[in-house]
N, C-alpha and C positions, 0 to 999 in steps of 0.2 A: 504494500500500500504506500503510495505516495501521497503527496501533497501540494500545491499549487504553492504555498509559505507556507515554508516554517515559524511563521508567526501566529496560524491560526488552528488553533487545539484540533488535532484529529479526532473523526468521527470516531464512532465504539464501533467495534469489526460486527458487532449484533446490533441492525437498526433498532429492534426492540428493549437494546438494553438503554438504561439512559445514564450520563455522565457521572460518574462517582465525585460526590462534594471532596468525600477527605477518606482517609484509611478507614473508617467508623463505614463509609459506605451513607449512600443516601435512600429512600424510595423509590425505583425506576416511574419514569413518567410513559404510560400507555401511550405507543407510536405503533402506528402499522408496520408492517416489514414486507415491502411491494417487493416482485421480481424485479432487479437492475435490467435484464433484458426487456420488459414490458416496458419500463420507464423509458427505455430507449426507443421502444418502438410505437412507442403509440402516438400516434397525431389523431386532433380533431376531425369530424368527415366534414367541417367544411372553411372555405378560407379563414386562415384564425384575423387576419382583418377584418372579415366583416363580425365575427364574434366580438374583435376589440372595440370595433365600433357602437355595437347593441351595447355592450356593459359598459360604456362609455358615457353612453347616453343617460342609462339607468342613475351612474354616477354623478355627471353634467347635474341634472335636477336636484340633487338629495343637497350636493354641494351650493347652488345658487340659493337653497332655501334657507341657506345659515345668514346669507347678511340681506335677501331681498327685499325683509321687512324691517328694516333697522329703521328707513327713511316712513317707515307707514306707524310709527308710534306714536303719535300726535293724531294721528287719523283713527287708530284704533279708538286708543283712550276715551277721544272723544264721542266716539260713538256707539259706545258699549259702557258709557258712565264711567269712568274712571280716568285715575291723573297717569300723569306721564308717569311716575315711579312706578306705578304699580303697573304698568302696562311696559314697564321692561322685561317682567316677569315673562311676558311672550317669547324676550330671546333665552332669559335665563332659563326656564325650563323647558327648554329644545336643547341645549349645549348639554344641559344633565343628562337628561336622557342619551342623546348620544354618545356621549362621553362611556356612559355605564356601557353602550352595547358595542361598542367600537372593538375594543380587543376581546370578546367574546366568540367571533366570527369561529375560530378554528374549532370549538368545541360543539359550536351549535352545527360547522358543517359535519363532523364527525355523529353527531344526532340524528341530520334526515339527510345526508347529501348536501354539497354545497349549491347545486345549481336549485337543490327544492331550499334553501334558507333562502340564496339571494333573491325567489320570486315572493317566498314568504314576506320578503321585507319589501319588494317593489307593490305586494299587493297591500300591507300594513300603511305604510308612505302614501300611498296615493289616495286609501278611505279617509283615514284620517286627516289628509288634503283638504277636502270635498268637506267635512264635520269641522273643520277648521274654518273654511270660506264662509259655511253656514252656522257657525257659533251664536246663539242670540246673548251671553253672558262671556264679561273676563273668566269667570272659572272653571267655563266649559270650557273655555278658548286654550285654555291653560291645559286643562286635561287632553285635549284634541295635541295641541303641541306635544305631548308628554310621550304620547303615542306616536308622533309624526316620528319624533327624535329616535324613539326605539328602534321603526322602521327604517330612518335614513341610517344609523349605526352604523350597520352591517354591509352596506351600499357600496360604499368605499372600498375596503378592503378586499371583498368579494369582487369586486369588478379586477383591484392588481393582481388578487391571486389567482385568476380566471387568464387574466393577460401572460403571468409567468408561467403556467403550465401550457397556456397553448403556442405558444412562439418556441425556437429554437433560441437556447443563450445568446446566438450573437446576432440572433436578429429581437430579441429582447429590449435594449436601448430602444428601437425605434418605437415600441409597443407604449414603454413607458412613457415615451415623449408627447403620446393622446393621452394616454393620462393626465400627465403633470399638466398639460394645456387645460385639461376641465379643473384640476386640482388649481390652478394659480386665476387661469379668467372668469372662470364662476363668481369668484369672491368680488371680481374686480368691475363685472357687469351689475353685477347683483344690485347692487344700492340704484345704478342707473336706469335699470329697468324696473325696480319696485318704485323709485320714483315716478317714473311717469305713467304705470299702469294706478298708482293713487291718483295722481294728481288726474288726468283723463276718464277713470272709471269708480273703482273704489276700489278700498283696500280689499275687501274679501278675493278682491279674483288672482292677487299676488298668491292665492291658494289654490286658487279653482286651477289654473293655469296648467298645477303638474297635474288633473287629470288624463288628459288628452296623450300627455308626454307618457306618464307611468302605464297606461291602456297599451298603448303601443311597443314602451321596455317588455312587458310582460307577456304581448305575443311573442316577438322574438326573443327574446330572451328561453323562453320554452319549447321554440322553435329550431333554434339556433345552440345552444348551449348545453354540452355535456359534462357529467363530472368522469374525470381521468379513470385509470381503475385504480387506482392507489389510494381515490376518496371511497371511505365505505362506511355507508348508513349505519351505526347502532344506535336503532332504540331505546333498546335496552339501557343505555346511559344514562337515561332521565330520569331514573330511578335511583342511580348513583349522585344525582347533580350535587354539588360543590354549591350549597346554602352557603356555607360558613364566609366562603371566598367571595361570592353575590355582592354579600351582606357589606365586608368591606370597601368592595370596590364601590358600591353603591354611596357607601358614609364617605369615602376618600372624595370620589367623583362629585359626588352634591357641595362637601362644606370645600370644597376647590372652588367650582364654580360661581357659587352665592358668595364667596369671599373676594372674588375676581370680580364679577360684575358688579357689587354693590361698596367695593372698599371705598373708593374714593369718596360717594354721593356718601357714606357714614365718616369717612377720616381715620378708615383705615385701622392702626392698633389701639386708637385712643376710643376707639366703640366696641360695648362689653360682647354686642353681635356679631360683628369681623371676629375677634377672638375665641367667638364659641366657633365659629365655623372654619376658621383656622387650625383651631382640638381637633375638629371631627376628620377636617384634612391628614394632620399628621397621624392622628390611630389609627384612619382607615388604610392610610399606605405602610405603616410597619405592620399591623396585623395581617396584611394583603400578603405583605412577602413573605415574612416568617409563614404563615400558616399555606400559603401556594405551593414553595418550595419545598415542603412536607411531605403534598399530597402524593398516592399514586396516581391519580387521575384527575390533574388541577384544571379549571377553565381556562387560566391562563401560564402558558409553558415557561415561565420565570426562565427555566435552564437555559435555553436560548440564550439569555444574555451570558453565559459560559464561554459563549464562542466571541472572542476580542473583536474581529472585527463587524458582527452583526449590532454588536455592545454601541461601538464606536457610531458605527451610523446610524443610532437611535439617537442619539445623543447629537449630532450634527442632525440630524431630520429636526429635531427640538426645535435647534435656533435656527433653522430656515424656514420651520412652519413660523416661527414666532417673526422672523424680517418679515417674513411674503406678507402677514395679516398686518403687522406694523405699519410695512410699507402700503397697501391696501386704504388705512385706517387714515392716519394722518391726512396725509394731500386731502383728500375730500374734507376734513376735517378743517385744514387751514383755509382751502379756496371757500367751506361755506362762512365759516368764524370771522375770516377776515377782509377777505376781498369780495363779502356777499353775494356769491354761487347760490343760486336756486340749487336743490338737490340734485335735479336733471341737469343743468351745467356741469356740477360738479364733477356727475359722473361721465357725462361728456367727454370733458377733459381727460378721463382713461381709456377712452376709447383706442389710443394711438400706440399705448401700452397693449393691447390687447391683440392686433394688429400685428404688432413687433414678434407675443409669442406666437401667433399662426406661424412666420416665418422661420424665428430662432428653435423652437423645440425640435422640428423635423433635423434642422443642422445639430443641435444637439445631440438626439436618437443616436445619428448615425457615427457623430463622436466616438460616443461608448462601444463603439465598433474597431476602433482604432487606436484611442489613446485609454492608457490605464484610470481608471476610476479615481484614484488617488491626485493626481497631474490636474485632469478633468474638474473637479470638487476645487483645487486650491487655484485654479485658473478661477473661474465663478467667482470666490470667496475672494480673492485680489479684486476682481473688476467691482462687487459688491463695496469694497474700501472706497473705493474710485466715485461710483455714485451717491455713498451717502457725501464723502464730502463735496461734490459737486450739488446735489441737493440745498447743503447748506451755505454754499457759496448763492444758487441764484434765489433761493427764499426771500422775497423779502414783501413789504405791502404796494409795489408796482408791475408785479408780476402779471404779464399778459396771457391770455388765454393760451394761445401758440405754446409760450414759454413755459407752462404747466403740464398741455398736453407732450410736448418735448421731454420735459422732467418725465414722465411717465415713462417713454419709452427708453431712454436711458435706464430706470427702475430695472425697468422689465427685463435686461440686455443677459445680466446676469444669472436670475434664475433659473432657467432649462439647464444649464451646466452644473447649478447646486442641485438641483431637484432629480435631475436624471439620474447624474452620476452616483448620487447617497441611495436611490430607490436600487439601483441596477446595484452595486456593491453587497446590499445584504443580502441578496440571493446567495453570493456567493459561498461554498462551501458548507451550505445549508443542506439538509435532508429534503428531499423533495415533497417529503408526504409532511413535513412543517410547514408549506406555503402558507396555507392558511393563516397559521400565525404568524409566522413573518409579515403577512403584509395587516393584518389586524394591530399588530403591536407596533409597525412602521406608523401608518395611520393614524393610530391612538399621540402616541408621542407626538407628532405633527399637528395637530390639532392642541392640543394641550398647549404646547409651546407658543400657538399661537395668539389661544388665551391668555397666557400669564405676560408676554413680550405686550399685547395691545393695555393689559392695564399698568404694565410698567411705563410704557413709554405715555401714556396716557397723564400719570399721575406726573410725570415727569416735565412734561410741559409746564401744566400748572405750576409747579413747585419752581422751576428753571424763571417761568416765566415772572413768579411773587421774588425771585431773588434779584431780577433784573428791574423791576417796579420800584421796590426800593433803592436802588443805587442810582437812579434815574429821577425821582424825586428829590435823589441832594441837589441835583442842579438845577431844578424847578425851582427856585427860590430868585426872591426879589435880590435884587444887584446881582444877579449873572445878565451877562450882557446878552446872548441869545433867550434868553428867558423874556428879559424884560422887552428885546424888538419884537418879539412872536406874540408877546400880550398884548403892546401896542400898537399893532400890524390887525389883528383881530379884533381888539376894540373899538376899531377905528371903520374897519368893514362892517363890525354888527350896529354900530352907532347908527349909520345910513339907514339900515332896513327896520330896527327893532326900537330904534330909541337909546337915549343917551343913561336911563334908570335901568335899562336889561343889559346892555353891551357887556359891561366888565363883568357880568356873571354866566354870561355867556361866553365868552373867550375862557374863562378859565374850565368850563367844562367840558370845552373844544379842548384844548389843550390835555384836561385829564386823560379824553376819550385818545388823542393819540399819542399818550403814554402807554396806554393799556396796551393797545394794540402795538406798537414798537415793543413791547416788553412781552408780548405774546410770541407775538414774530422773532425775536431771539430766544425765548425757550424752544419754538421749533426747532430754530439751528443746532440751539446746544443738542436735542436729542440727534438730530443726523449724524451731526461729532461723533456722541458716544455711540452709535450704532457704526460708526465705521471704526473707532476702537476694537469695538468688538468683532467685528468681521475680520480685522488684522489677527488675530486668537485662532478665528475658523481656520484661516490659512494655514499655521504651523500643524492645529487639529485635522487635518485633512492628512498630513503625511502622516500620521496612525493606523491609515485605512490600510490593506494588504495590500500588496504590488500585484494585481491582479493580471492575467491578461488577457488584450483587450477581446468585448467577446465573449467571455466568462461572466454570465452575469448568472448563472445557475445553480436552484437547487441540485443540490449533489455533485454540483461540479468539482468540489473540491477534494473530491475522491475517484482515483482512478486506477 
């Protein structure tokens, strides 16, 4: 038996058997033990593009519906009685839920088959759609979402682990590169087009919408989509189900998310509610591991992360789901905050970003055909440096449309080469019959990251932008010579229109308002800064990944 690197732990010569922790010995984790000649011989009966394409699509939807109603919470609220706070619960209990079923996939496809989970969930997603659109209350609306999230879960993962059994490894990259294209432009349409399906119709039909879409995943997809022979339905597991493990990831996943989405709007550790849901975060993830890593038969395959370089690009998936949503997040952010973007402008302005990945992911794909994964990742992660500080070079509050929509694609330029390259790597030297969880736990982490990066950089603004507020107030005082002509200069134009009793309290509120905004406008900057700090990190992190070669993007390929 050899091995591709010697840096990345060899498999057990018995698929069945699983990794020993230490001399004491651990539990083996239930894996199938497929023939290596079947795994070689089997292709799907029909072009695996067009299968990539179906569960593409499947994906496309589940992923546009995480941010297409961000821009329709003012629309909600309002007309289902309730205030904006409580009508963020919309997104929060959609991210729960999916959060909880995300890395669940490999266990649930080992229960009925993977291709009968992933219709299970295109047909859960799509009712729950429809019971959504027609909610007459917030706490139907809420339960409707709770459901939606369950069903989109599993969307994900199922659609990459679909993609990596049916491609050959080195035609894989290209596979992943329709992927990543629904994984990064979903996010990035999302706001733009739940903007104007509100603003033009009502918000219910940013629901109704995946009907028609999920109707049509779930012909083909039944039509088109087989599971390999190495996936095999038992039953009989549901009887054995891992309550205990649920329970955790369920307490991890909820007081993660409710602590993420509501930190800021409470202030974070200084509210006694952040802090409880904070507890619930850290006991749900150490009960999660300790008691997973246990089992003979866990939900989730902890051991996988045994293998360093699967380990590794969960860990970079983290901080590239967390840029893409960061990235994602801000821009529409500042263009509506500041320079007054309708939501539909705003998202406009992405449009050219979106465009960019039609072009760069296919040149990407076919990268990981040629150049090693490792190379691939810190190329990305260099130009990623590049654009945040160029971000924070053109930010500023004169920023023309053009110049926004250009920031975007510049954005964009970067991730097919982080995204491909870290999706395509954790195959590597993996067990074939672990797809599943591999791309369930790839998934999960990328997501997650991208939560915790949107309310860091989030909080961060603010914070950047209150330190720069006050250091800009020292010079707001009487006898600074630019202080005192911008008052005179104002008081002298508002005198004309308003009167000589309004003017000078009017100039200084002009004045306030564009302190604020200058002192917003560089807490942007500053995050761009720190995000390209940190992208500098990724880079070295990148040469951790194994020296693959190119083309190897496969389960079991690391054994031959």
């Amino acid at each position: 038996m050899s091995v591709i690197d010697s840096t990345m732990p060899a498999l057990p010569a018995d698929p069945t058997a699983a990794p020993q922790l230490n001399g004491k010995g651990a539990r083996p984790t239930r894996m199938e033990n497929p023939n290596p000649a079947l795994q070689a011989a089997w292709k799907p009966r029909v072009n695996p593009w067009l299968i990539a394409m179906t569960v593409a699509l499947a994906a496309f939807m589940e992923v546009l519906d995480t941010s297409i109603a961000n821009v329709a919470l003012p629309h909600i609220g309002g007309s289902l009685g309730a205030s904006t706070d409580e009508a963020t619960w919309v997104l929060t209990s959609y991210l729960v839920s999916n959060a909880i079923v995300l890395p669940l996939g490999g266990w649930a496809s080992s229960l009925m088959g993977r291709r009968n989970f992933f219709v299970l969930c295109i047909t859960i997603f799509t009712i729950s759609s429809f019971l959504c659109g027609a909610a007459p209350s917030l706490p139907i609306l809420l339960l409707c979402r709770v459901l939606q999230g369950a069903g989109g879960g599993g969307m994900q993962p199922m659609a990459q682990a679909i993609m990596a059994d049916s491609f050959e490894p080195h035609k894989r990259g290209q596979a992943f590169a329709l992927y990543g294209l629904v994984a990064v432009l979903a996010p990035s349409i999302g706001p733009t087009l739940g903007g104007w399906i509100t603003d033009n119709f009502s918000w219910r039909w940013i629901f109704f919408i995946n009907i028609p879409v999920g109707i049509l995943a779930f012909i083909l997809v039944t039509r088109l989509v087989e599971d390999p022979p190495w996936i095999k339905a038992d039953p009989s597991r549901l009887r054995n189900m891992d309550y205990v493990g649920l329970g955790f990831l369920t307490l991890a996943m909820g007081g993660l998310q409710v602590m993420l989405d509501k930190g800021e709007e409470n202030d974070w550790f200084s509210s006694s509610f952040i802090c409880f849901f904070g507890v619930l975060f850290v006991v749900g993830m150490v009960g999660l591991f300790v008691w997973e890593w246990r089992q003979k038969d866990p939900l989730i395959n902890l051991r996988l992360f045994r293998y360093r370089n699967f380990a590794i690009c969960c860990f970079l998936m983290m901080l590239v789901g967390g840029v893409l949503n960061a990235n994602t997040v801000l821009q529409p952010q500042f263009t509506q905050q500041l320079l007054g973007y309708t939501a539909t402008t705003a998202g406009l302005a992405l449009t050219a970003g979106g465009v960019t990945l039609v072009f760069m992911m296919p040149l990407a794909g076919i990268a990981t055909g040629r150049i090693s994964a490792r190379y691939l990742a810190a190329f990305g992660f260099m130009m990623l440096v590049i654009t945040f500080r160029y971000a924070a070079a053109v930010t500023n509050l004169q920023m023309s449309f053009a110049e926004a929509s250009w920031l975007r694609v510049v954005q964009m330029f970067p991730l097919p080469f982080c995204f491909i390259s870290i999706t395509n790597a954790a195959y590597v030297g993996m067990p074939k019959e672990q797809s599943n969880q591999v791309a369930g736990l790839i998934n999960f982490v990328r997501n997650i990251g991208g939560s915790i990066l949107i309310s860091i950089t989030n909080a961060q603004v603010t914070s950047r932008a209150m330190w720069h507020e006050q250091h800009l107030q020292q010079a707001m005082q009487p006898g600074s010579i630019g202080y005192d002509l911008h008052t005179q200069a104002l008081t002298g134009a508002y005198n004309q229109a308003f009167g000589a009793a309004n003017s000078a309290a009017l100039a200084l509120a002009q004045i306030y308002r564009q302190m604020i905004a200058q002192a917003t406008m560089q807490g942007y900057q500053d995050v761009y800064m720190e995000l390209s700090y940190a992208s500098i990190i990724l880079v070295f992190l990148a040469f951790l990944l194994s020296k693959n070669k190119p083309g190897e993007g496969g389960a079991g390929a690391g054994v031959h």
